[in-house]
C-alpha positions in Angstrom: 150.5 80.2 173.8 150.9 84.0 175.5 152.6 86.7 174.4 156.2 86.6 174.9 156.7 90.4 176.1 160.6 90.6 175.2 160.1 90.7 171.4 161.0 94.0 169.8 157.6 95.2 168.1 159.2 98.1 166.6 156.7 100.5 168.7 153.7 101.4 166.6 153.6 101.4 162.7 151.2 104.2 162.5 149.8 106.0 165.6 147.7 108.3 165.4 146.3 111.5 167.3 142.7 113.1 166.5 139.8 115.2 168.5 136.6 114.3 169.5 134.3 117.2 169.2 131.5 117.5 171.4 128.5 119.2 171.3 126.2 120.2 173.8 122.8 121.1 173.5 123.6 124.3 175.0 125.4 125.3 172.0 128.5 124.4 174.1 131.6 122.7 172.3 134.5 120.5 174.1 137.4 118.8 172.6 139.0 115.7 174.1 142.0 114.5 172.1 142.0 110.5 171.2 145.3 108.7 170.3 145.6 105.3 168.6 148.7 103.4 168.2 147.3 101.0 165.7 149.4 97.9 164.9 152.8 97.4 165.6 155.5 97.9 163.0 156.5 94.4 163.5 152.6 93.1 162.5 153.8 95.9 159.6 156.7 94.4 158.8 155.5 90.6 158.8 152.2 91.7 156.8 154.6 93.3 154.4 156.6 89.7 154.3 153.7 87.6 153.7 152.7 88.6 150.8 155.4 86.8 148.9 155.6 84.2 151.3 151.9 82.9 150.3 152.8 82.5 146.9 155.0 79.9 147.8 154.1 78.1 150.8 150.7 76.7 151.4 150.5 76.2 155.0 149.5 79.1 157.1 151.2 78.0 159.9 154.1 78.2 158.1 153.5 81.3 156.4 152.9 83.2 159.4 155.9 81.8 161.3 158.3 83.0 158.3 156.7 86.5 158.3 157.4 87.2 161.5 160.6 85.8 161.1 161.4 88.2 158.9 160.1 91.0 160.4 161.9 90.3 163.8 165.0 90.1 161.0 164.1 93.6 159.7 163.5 94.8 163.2 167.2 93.7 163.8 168.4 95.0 161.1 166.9 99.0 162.0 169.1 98.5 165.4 172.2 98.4 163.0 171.1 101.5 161.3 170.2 103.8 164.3 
């Protein structure tokens, strides 16, 4: 099963930008900045959902199919709001 490219992920749930300090044995320093975009915030959103989706269904097939259900939902619903 591949990835099915035309699903709204939401861009990324919490990206994030830091520096890489560098030192040389020269007493030198460089900086070289290194970005993350971490998970989506539709794995956000469906990690959010599954939580109480567990509680009441025991199949994790299941469970996983409803949470991202419910996050492509929520997804939807931001479009509404923007």
């Amino acid at each position: 099963m591949g990835i099915d490219m035309t699903i709204n992920t939401g861009g990324p749930a919490f990206p994030h930008v830091a520096e890489l300090v560098q030192h040389s044995p020269n007493g030198g320093i460089t900086t070289k900045p290194i970005t993350s975009n971490g998970m989506t915030l539709r794995d956000y959103f469906a990690g959010q959902a599954m939580q109480g989706l567990i509680a009441r269904y025991s199949s994790p097939e299941t469970t996983a199919n409803l949470a991202y259900h419910m996050a492509d939902a929520m997804l939807k619903a931001r479009e509404y709001e923007h």
